[in-house]
Structure formats: C-alpha cells, structure tokens
TORBADREN-275418 format. One line per field, with one value per atom (N, C-alpha, C): residue number from 1; atom name; x, y, z. Coordinates in steps of 0.1 Angstrom, whole numbers, always signed. Example, Ala and Ser with C-alpha at 12.3 -4.5 7.8 and 13.67 -1.06 7.14 Angstrom:
<atoms>
n = c(1 1 1 2 2 2)
atom = c(N CA C N CA C)
c1 = c(+132 +123 +132 +128 +137 +129)
c2 = c(-57 -45 -33 -22 -11 +0)
c3 = c(+78 +78 +78 +71 +71 +79)
</atoms>
This chain:
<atoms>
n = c(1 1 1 2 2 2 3 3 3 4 4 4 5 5 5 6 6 6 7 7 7 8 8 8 9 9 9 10 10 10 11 11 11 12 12 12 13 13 13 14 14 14 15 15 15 16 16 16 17 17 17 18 18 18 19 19 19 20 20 20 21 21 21 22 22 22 23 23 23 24 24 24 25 25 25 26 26 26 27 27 27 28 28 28 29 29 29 30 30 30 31 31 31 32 32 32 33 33 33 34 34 34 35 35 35 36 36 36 37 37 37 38 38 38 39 39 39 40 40 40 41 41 41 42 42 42 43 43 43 44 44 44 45 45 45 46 46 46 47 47 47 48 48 48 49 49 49 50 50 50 51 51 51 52 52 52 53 53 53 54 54 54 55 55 55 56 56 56 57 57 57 58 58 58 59 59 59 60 60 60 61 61 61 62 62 62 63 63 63 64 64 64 65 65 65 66 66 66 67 67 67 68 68 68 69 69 69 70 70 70 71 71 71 72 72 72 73 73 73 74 74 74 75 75 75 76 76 76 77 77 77 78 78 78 79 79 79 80 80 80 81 81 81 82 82 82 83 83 83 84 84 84 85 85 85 86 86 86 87 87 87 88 88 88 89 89 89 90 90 90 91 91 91 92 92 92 93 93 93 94 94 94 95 95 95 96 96 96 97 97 97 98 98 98 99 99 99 100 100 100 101 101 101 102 102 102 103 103 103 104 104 104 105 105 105 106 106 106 107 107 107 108 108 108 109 109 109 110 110 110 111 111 111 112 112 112 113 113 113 114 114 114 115 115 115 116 116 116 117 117 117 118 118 118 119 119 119 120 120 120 121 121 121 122 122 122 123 123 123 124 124 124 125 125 125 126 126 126 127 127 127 128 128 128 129 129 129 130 130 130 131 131 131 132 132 132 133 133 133 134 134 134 135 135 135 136 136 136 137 137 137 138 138 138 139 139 139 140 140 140 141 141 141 142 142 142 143 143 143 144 144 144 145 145 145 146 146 146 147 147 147 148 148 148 149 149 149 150 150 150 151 151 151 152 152 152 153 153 153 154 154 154 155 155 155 156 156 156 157 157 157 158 158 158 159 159 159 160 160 160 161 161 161 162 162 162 163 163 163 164 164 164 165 165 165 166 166 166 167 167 167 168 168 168 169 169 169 170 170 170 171 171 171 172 172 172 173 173 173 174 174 174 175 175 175 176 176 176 177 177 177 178 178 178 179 179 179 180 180 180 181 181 181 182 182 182 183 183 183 184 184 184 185 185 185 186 186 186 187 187 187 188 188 188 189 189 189 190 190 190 191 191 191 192 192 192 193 193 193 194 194 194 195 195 195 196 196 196 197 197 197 198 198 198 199 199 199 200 200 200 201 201 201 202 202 202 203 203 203 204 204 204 205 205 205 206 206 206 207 207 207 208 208 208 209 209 209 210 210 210 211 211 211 212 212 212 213 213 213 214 214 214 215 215 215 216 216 216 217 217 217 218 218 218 219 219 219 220 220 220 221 221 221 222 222 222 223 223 223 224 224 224 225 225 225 226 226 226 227 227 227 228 228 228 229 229 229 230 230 230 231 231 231)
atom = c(N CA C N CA C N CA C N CA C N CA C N CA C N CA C N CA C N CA C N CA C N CA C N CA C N CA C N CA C N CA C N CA C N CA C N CA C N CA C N CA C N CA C N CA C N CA C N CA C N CA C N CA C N CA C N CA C N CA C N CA C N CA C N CA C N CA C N CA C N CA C N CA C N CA C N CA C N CA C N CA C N CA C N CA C N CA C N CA C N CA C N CA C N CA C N CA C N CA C N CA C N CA C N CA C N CA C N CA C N CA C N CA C N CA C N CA C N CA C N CA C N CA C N CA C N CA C N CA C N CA C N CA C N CA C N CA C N CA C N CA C N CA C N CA C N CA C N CA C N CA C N CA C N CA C N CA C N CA C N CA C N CA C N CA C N CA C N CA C N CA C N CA C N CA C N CA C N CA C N CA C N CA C N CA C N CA C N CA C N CA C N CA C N CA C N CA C N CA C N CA C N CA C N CA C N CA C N CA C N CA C N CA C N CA C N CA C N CA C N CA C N CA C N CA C N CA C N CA C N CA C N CA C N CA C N CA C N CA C N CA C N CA C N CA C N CA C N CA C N CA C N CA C N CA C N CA C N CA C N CA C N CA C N CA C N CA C N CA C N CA C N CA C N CA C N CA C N CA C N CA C N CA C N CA C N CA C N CA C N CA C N CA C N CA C N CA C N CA C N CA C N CA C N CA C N CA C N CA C N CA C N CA C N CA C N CA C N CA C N CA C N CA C N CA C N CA C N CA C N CA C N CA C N CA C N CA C N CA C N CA C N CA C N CA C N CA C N CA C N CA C N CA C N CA C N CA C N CA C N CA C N CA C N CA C N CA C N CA C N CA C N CA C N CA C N CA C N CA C N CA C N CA C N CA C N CA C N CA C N CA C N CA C N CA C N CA C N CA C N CA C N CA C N CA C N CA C N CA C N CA C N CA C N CA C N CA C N CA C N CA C N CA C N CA C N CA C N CA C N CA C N CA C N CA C N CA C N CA C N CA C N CA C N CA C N CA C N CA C N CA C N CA C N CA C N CA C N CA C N CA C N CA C)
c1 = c(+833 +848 +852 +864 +870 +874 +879 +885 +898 +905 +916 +918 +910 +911 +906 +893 +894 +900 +907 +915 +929 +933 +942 +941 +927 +922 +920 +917 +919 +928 +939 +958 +961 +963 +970 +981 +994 +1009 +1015 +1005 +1007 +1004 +993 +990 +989 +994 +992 +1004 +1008 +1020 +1028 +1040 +1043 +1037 +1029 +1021 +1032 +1041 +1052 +1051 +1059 +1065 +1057 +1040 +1032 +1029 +1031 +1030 +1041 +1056 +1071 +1072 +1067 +1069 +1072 +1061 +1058 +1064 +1072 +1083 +1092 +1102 +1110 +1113 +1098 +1104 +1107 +1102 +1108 +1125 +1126 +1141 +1148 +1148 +1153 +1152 +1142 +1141 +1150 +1149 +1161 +1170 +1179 +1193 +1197 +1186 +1195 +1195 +1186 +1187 +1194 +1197 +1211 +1226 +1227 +1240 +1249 +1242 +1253 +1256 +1252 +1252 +1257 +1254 +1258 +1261 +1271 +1269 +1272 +1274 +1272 +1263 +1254 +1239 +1228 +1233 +1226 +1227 +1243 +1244 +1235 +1234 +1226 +1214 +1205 +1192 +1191 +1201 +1198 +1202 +1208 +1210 +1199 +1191 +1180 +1170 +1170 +1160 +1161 +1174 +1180 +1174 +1176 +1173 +1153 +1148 +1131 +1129 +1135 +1133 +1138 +1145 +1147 +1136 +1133 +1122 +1110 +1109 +1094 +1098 +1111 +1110 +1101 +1097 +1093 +1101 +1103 +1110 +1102 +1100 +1096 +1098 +1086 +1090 +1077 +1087 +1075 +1075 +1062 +1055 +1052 +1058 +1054 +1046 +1035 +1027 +1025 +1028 +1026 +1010 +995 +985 +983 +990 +989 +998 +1007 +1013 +1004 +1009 +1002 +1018 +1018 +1032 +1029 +1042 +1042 +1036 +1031 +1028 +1033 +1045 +1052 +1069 +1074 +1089 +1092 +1098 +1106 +1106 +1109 +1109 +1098 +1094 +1081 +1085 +1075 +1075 +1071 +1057 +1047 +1043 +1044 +1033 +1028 +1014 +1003 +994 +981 +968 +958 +948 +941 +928 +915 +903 +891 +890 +878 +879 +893 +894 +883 +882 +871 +874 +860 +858 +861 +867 +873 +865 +862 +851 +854 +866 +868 +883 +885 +904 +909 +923 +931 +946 +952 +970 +970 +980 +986 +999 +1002 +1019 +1022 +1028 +1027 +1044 +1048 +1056 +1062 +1072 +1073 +1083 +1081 +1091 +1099 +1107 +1116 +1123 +1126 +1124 +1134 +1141 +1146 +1141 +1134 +1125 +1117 +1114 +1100 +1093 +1081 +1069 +1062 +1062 +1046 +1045 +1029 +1021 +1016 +1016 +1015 +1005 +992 +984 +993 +990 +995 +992 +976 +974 +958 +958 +949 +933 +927 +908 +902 +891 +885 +883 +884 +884 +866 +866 +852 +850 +859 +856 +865 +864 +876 +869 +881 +872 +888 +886 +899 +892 +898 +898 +911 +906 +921 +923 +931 +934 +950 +955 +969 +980 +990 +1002 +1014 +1015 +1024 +1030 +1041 +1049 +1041 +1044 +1041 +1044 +1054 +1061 +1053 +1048 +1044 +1027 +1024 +1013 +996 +1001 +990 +990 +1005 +1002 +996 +997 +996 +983 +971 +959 +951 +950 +941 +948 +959 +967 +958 +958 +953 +956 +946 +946 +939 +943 +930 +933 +924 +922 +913 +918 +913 +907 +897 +891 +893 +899 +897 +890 +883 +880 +883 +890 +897 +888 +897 +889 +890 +904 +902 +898 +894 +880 +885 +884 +887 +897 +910 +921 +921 +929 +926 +942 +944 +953 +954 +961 +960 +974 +969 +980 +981 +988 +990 +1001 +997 +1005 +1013 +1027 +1037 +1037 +1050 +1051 +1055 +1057 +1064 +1055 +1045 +1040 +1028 +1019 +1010 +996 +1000 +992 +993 +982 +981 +973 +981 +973 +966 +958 +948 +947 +951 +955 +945 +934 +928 +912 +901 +890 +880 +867 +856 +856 +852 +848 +858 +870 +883 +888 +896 +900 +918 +922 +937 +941 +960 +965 +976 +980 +994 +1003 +1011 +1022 +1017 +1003 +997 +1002 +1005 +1004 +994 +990 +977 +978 +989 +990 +1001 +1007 +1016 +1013 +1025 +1025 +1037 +1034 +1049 +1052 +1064 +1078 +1069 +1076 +1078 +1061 +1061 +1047 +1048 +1036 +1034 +1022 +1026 +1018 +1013 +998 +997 +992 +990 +986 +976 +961 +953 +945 +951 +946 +938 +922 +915 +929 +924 +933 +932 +921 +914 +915 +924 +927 +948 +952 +962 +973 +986 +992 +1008 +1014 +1028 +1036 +1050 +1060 +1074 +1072 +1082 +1083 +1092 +1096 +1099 +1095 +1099 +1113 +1117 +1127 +1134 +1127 +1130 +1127 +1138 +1135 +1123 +1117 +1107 +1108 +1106 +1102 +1088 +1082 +1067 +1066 +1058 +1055 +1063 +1070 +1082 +1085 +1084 +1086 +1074 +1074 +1059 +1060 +1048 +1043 +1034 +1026 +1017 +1018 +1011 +1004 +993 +988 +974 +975 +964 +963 +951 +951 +946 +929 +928 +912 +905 +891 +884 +872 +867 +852 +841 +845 +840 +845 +855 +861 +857)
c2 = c(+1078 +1077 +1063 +1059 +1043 +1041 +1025 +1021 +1028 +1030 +1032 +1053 +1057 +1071 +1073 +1067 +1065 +1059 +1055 +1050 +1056 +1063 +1074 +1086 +1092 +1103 +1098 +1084 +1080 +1083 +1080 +1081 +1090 +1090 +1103 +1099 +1095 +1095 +1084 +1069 +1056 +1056 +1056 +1053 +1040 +1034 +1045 +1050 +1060 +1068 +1062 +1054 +1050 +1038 +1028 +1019 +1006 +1005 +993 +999 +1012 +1014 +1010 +1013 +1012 +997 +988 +974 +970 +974 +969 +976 +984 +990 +985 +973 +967 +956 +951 +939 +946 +959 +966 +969 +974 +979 +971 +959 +947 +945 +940 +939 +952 +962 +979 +973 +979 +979 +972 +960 +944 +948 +953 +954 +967 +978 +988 +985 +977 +972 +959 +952 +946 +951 +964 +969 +968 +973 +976 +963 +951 +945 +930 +932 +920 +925 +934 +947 +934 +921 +914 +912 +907 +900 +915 +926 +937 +939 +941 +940 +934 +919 +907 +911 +917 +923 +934 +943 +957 +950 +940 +937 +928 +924 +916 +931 +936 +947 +955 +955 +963 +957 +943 +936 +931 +933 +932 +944 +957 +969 +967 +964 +963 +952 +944 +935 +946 +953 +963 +975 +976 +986 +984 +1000 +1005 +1014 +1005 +1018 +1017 +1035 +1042 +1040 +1037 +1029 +1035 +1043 +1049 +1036 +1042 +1030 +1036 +1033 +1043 +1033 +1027 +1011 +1015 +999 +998 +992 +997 +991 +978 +974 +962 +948 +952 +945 +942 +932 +933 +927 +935 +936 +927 +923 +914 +925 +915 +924 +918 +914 +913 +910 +913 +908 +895 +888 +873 +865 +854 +846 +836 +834 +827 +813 +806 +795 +782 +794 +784 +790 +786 +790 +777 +783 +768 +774 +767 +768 +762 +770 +767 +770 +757 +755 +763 +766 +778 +788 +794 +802 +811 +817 +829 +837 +846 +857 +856 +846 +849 +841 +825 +821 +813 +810 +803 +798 +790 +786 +796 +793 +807 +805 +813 +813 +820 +810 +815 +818 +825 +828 +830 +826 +824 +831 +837 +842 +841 +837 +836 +843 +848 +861 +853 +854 +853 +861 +860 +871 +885 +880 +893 +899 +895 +904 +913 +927 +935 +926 +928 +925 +935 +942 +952 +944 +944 +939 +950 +949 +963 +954 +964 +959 +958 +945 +943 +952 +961 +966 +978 +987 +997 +989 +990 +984 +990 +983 +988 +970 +977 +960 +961 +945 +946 +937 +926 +923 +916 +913 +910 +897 +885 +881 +871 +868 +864 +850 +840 +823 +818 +808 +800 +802 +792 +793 +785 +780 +775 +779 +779 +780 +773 +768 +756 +770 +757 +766 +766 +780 +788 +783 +780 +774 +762 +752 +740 +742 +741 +746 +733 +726 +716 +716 +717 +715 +732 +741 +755 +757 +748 +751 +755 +752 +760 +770 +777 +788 +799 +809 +817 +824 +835 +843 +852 +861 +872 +874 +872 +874 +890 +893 +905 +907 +902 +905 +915 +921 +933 +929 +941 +945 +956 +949 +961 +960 +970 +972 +961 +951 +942 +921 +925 +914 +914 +900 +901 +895 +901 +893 +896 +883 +878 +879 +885 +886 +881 +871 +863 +865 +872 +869 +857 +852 +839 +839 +835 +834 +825 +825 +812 +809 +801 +790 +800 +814 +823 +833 +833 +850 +842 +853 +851 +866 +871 +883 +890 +888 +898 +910 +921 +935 +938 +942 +946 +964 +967 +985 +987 +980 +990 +975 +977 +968 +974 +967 +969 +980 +984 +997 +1004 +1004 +1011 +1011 +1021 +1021 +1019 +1014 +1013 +1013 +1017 +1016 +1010 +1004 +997 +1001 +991 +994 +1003 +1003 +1009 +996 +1001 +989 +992 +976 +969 +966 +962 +954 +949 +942 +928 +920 +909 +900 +903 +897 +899 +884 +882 +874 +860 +861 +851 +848 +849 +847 +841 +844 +838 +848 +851 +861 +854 +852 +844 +856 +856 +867 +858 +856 +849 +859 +856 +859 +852 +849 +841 +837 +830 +824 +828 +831 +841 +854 +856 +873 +878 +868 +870 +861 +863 +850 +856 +848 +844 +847 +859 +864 +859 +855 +851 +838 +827 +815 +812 +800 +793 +798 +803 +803 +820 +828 +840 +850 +859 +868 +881 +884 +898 +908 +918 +931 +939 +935 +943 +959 +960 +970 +975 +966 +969 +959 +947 +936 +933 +931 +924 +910 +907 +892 +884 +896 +885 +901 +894 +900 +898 +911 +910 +906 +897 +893 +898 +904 +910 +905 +921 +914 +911 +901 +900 +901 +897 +905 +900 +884 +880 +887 +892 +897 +914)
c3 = c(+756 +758 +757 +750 +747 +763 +759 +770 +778 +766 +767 +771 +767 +769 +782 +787 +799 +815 +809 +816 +818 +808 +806 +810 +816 +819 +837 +837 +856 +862 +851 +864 +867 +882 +882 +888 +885 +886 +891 +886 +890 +902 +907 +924 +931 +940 +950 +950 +958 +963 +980 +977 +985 +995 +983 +986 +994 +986 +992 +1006 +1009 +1017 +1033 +1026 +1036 +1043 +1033 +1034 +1042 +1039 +1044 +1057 +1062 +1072 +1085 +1087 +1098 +1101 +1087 +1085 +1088 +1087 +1089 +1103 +1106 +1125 +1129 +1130 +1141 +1141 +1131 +1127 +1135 +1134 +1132 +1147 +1156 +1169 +1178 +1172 +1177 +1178 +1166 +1161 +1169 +1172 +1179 +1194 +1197 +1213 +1213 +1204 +1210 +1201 +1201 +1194 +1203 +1219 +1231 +1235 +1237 +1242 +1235 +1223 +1214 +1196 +1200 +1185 +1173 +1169 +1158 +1152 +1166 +1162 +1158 +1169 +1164 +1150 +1141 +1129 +1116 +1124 +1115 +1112 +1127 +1130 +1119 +1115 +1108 +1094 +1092 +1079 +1074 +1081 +1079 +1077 +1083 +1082 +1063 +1065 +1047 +1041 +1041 +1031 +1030 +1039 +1042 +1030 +1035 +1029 +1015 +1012 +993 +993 +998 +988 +986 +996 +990 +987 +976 +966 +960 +952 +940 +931 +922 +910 +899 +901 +890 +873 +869 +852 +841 +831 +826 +809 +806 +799 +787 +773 +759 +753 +758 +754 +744 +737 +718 +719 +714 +713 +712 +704 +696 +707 +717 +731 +742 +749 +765 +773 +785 +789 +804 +805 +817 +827 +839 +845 +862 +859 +872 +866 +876 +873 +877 +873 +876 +861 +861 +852 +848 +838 +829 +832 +836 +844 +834 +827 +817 +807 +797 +787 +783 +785 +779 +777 +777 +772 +783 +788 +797 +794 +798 +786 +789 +807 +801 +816 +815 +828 +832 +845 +852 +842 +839 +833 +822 +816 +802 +797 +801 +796 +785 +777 +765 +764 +758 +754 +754 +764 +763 +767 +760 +765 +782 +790 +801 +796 +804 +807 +822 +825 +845 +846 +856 +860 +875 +876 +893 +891 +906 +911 +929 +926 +933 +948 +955 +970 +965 +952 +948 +939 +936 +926 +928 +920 +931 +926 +938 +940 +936 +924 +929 +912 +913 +901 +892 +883 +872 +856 +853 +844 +833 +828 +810 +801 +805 +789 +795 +791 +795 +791 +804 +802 +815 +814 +826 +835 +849 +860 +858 +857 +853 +864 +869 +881 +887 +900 +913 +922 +921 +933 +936 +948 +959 +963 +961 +967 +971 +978 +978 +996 +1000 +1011 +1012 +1004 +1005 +1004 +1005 +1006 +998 +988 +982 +972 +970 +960 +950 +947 +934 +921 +921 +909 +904 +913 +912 +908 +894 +888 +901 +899 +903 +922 +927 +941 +944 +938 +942 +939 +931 +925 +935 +949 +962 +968 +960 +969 +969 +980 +978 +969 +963 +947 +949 +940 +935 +920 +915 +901 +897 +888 +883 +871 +862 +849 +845 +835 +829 +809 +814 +803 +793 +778 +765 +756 +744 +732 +727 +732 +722 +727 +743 +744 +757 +765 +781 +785 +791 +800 +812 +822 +832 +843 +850 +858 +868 +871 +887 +898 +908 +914 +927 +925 +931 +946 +953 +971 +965 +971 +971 +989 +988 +999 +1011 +1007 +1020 +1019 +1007 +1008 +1015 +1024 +1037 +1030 +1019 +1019 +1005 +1002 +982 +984 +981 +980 +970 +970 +957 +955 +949 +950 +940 +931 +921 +925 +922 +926 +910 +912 +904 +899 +886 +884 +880 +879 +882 +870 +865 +851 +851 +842 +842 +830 +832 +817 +817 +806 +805 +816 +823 +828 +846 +847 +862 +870 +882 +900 +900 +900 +910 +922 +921 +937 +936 +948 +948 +957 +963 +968 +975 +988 +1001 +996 +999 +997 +993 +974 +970 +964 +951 +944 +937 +921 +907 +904 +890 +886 +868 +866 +852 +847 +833 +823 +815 +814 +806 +793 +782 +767 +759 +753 +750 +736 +730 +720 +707 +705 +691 +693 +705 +705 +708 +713 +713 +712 +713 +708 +721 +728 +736 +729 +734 +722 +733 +743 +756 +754 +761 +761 +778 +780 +795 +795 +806 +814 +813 +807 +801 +810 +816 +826 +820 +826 +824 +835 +831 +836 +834 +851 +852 +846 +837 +830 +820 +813 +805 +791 +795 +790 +781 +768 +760 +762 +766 +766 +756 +754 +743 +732 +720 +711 +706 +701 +704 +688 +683 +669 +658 +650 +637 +640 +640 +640 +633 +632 +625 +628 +621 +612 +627 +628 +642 +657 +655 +673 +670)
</atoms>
C-alpha cells in the first residue's frame, strides 16, 4: 500500500476531536472563576476577568477545513504570515540543501498545526529550551521545538514547530509510526509561535512571498518539482 493511501485509510475525521478545547480549558477556568466571584462585588473588573476569558477561548479555536489536496502542492501548515523564505544547508532528517518557509502566527491566529502533504512520520524529536521571539530567526535558534520528519512518495519534508516569546508549550497530536494526509492537525502551539515547512531543493520549489498571509491546511506553499530519473 503507497504512502498516500495509507495514510488516507488512517484518518478518521481529522483527530483529535476537540483537542484545542482540551488544552484551553485550564487557561479558561481561571479567568471564568475570577470574573463571576468578583461580579457582586466589583461587576467592571468581573467583566474584564470574563472578557479576558472570551478571548483565551478564541485563541484555541478549531475550525473545521476540508482539504481537496492537489498531489503535485505541499500546503502551509499553520496560519499567520511567511516570515522567510531561504535556503537552509543540511537540516534534521532531510539531510541535504533545502528551501524553508517559516511562518509566524500571531495571538490571533489559530494555532492548531496541520501536515503540508500526506506521508508517513518517520521520526519526532523535541530540543530547545528558549523562549525569544519567534520572528527573530538567529535569537530564537535554542527555542524550544519539535520537529517532525515525514516521509512521501516524493522524498523527505521536515516540519518544525517553534515556541515564541509567550508560547510555554508545543503539543504533538500525531508521533513515530503514524500516518497522515494533507491538511491533518498535528498539533499546535499556545500563544504566539513559528511554524517552518523544510523541502530538499531537488524536490520542491516556494510558490508564497515574505510577508504574505496563509491559511493552515488550505494555502499552497511549495511545489513539488518534475521528477527525474535520479529522485
């Protein structure tokens, strides 16, 4: 069975189910709690307290987004705006020259992270211990991460998601072994990230531009390029 049929035969209905909600929860009660125990007593501040809470709660939306993937595409796989496109000389797992495209998402942006393109995770590994802005390619280089290898029909790309200066925590919803398809949640990041997309360079080519809004699971980012006789 291919990559891609397998991994098509894994999903069952974009899992997890109600994954944000499970994460935002515990950011939510506090707020909630506050605001109705000072309603009687200071009903403004209670207001502020529930309106801080509304707004905790929209950051860990999920909306529902279905995916008619073109083979030949790899789609962003987070929402916010393209930060970078460059070339980076011998990333994890990929092993050879390759195009990034970095994405930072913004505290209004969802956060849920969603695969570029149907493969199988061939492997997972989490570093990093920092905190710096996301945006800032060089001071952010020890931020905590998890990177994701996946393996396609058409060679190996590399998914990183990156902590910013407010997020404290990256969820990983799919690990080793696991099969996925275009436009699936992986995971995200609580408030305020950077999400890169790594394509060797003899396999794909950047169809976005710096400063250009995207949409996780929706949006094309790279294209995959004509194969040959060597790939």
């Amino acid at each position: 069975m291919s990559l891609v049929s397998r991994a098509t035969a894994s999903r069952r209905d974009d899992p997890p189910v109600a994954g944000t909600l499970r994460e935002g929860w515990p950011y939510v009660v506090g707020p909630v709690l506050l605001g109705l125990a000072l309603w009687r007593w200071r009903p403004a501040v209670g207001a502020l307290a529930l309106v801080l809470a509304a707004g905790i709660a929209a950051f860990f939306r999920d909306p529902v987004r279905r995916l008619d993937a073109d083979p030949d595409l790899l789609y962003a796989p987070a929402d916010g705006k393209v930060i970078g496109v460059d070339v980076v000389d011998d990333p994890w797992f990929v092993g050879r020259p390759s195009h990034r495209v970095s994405i930072f998402l913004s505290l209004l942006d969802v956060h849920v992270n969603r695969s570029p393109v149907a493969g199988h995770v061939a492997d997972v590994r989490e570093l990093g211990s920092g905190f710096a802005p996301a945006m800032h390619f060089e001071r952010s280089h020890g931020n905590r991460r998890r990177e994701v290898g996946l393996e396609t029909v058409r060679g190996p790309v590399l998914v990183v998601q990156v902590a910013g200066l407010l997020a404290r925590r990256i969820v990983g919803w799919i690990g080793r072994g696991d099969d996925v398809v275009a436009g699936q949640k992986i995971g995200m990041i609580t408030f305020g990230s950077r999400t890169d997309l790594i394509v060797p360079l003899d396999a794909g080519t950047p169809i976005v531009e710096v400063g250009q809004k995207v949409v996780g699971g929706k949006t094309p980012l790279m294209r995959w390029l004509p194969r040959t006789k060597n790939r």
